[in-house]
BAZA-702861 format. One record per residue (C-alpha): residue in one letter; x, y, z. Coordinates in pm, whole numbers, padded with zeros to 5 digits, always signed. Layout:
BEGIN
aXYZ
...
***
This chain:
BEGIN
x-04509+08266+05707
x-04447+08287+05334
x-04064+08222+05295
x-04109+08265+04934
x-04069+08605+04977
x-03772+08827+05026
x-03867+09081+05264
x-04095+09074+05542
x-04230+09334+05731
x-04184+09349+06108
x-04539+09275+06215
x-04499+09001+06002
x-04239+08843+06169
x-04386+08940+06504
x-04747+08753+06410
x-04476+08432+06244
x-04306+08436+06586
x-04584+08518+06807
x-04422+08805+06983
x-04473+09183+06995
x-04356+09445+06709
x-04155+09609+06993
x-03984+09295+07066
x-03888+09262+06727
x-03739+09612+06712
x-03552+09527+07072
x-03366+09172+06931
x-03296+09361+06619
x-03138+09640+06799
x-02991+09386+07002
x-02852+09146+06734
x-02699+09412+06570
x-02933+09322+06252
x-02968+09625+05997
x-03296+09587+05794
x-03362+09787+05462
x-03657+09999+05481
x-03957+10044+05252
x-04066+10346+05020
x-04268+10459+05388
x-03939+10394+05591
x-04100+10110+05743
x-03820+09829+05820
x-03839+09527+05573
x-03648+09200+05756
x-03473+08970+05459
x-03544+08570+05541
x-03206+08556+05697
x-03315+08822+05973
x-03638+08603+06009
x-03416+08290+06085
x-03188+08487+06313
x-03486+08643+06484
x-03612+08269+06489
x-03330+08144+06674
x-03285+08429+06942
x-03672+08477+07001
x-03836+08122+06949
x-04193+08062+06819
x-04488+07974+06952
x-04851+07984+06837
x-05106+08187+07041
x-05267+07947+07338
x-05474+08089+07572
x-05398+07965+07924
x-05034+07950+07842
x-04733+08130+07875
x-04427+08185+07614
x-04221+08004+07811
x-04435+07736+07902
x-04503+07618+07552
x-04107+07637+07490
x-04035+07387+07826
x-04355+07173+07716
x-04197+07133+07359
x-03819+07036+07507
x-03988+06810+07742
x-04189+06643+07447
x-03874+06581+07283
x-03689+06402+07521
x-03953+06115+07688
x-03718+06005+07898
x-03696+06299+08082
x-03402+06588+08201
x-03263+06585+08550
x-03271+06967+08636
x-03447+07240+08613
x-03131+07442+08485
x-03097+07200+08190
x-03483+07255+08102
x-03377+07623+08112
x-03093+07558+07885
x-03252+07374+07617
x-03579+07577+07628
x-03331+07938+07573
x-03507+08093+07886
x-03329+08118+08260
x-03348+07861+08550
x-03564+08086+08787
x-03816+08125+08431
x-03770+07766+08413
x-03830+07651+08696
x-04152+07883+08716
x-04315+07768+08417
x-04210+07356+08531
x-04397+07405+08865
x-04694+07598+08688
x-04732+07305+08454
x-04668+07075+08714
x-04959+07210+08929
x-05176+07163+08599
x-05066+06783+08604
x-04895+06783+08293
x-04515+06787+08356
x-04388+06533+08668
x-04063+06601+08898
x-04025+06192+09016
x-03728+05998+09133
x-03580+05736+08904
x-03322+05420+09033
x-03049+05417+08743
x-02738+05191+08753
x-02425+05427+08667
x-02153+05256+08743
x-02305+05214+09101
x-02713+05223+09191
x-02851+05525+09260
x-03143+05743+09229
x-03196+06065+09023
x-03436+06330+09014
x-03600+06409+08664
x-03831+06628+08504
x-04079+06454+08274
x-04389+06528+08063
x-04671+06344+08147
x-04832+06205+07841
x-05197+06202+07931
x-05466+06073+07676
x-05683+06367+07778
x-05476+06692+07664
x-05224+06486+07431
x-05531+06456+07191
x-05625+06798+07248
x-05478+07092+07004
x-05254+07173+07261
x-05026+06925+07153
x-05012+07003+06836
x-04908+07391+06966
x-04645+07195+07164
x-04544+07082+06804
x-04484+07343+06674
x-04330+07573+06936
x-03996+07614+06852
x-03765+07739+07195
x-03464+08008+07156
x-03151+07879+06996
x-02901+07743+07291
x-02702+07980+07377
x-02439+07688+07446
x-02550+07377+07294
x-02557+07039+07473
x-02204+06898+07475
x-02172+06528+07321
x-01942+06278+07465
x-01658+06125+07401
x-01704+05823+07571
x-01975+05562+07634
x-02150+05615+07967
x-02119+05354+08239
x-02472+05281+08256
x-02457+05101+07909
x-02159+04908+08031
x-02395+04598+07972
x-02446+04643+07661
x-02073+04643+07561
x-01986+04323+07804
x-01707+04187+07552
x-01550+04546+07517
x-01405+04786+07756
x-01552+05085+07757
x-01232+05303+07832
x-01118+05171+07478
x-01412+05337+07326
x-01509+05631+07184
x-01763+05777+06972
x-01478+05973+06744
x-01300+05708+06600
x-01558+05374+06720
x-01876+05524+06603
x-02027+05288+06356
x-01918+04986+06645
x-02104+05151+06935
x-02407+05247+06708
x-02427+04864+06586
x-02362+04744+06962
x-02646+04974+07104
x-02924+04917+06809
x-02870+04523+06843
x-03003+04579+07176
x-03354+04698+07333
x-03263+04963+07497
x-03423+05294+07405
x-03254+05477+07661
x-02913+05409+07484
x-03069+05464+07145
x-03175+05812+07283
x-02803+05858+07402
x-02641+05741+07065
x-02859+05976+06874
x-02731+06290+07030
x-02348+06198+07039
x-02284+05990+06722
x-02274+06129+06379
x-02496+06053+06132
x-02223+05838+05984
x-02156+05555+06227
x-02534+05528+06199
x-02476+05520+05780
x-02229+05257+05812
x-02406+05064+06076
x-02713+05039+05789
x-02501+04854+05557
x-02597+04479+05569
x-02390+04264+05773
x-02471+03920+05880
x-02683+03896+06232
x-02820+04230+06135
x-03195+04222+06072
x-03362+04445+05784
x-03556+04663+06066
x-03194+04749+06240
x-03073+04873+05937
x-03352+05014+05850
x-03373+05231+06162
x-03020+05332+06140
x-03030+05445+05782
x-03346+05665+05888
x-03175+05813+06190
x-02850+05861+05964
x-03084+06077+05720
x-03217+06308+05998
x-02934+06382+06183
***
């Protein structure tokens, strides 16, 4: 879509958003949005409709042998390799329901390219978790399908993922000088993003990226003794794309 211009037609922003002209008209009349119209009286969306369209609707490209929804769980899923432990949190981070959800997860799981597996994690105590993961197969992760995945973008959150507050228990290693009811990621930020990328641990990385702010990562790329130039490095880039 050309976003150098300043109005858009509605079957433009249907073909951008790869949805129907009457689904346009139904989120606009649903959004409350009020478009200008043309000379014809044909609507005309401004770019800030577009966006708001974006987020309520989602995108997706047109891939036959998929469904809407399908293409939004396969691009939450591809964003988060270490998995998500319910269905209802796909739903939530893909902007469709759980029973959609949970649809399109066992359609894709059928087609071998999503997994439901049990994981052992250490949370305090040992225990096992079940979690929904992509399965990253050589055969269609080279195909254009996963570029589609790429650039599908889901619905908006309706309510985003809370952060925490405090460091889980299941990095309690990683902090074994500190105690971790002493921390938290308000006012200790830089300290537990310093603690965390000093470590290999990509499963805390993942964790710290979500629930610190970009600057406890900007602090932690200053150079300090101990601190290699790939740490800081890597902390400076994840500070910049927060």
């Amino acid at each position: 879509m050309d976003t150098s211009r300043k109005v858009y037609s509605t079957t433009q922003v249907a073909n951008w958003l790869g949805v129907s002209v009457p689904s346009i008209h139904r989120a606009i009349s649903r959004l409350g949005l009020e478009p200008c119209r043309g000379p014809k009286g044909h609507l005309r969306l401004s770019e800030k409709d577009a966006r708001i369209l974006l987020g309520d609707l989602g995108k997706v490209p047109k891939v036959d042998g998929f469904g809407r929804e399908e293409l939004f769980v396969l691009s939450v899923l591809l964003k988060r390799p270490f998995g998500l432990r319910s269905g209802r949190l796909v739903a939530r981070l893909a902007g469709i329901s759980p029973s959609t959800a949970l649809k399109a997860l066992n359609n894709l799981e059928r087609r071998g390219m999503v997994e439901h597996r049990r994981e052992v994690v250490a949370e305090g105590i040992v225990k096992e978790i079940s979690v929904w993961i992509l399965r990253v197969s050589p055969y269609w992760m080279t195909d254009k399908i996963a570029l589609d995945i790429r650039s599908t973008i889901p619905p908006a959150p309706t309510f985003p993922m809370p952060k925490d507050t405090k460091v889980p228990r299941r990095f309690k290693h990683l902090f074994w000088n500190v105690d971790l009811a002493e921390l938290n990621t308000k006012d200790h930020g830089p300290a537990i993003a310093i603690a965390i990328l000093e470590q290999d641990n990509p499963h805390a990385l993942a964790w710290a990226i979500h629930n610190l702010d970009p600057e406890a990562f900007a602090v932690a790329a200053l150079p300090r003794r101990g601190f290699t130039p790939e740490m800081s490095a890597l902390a400076s880039h994840i500070a910049q794309k927060k």
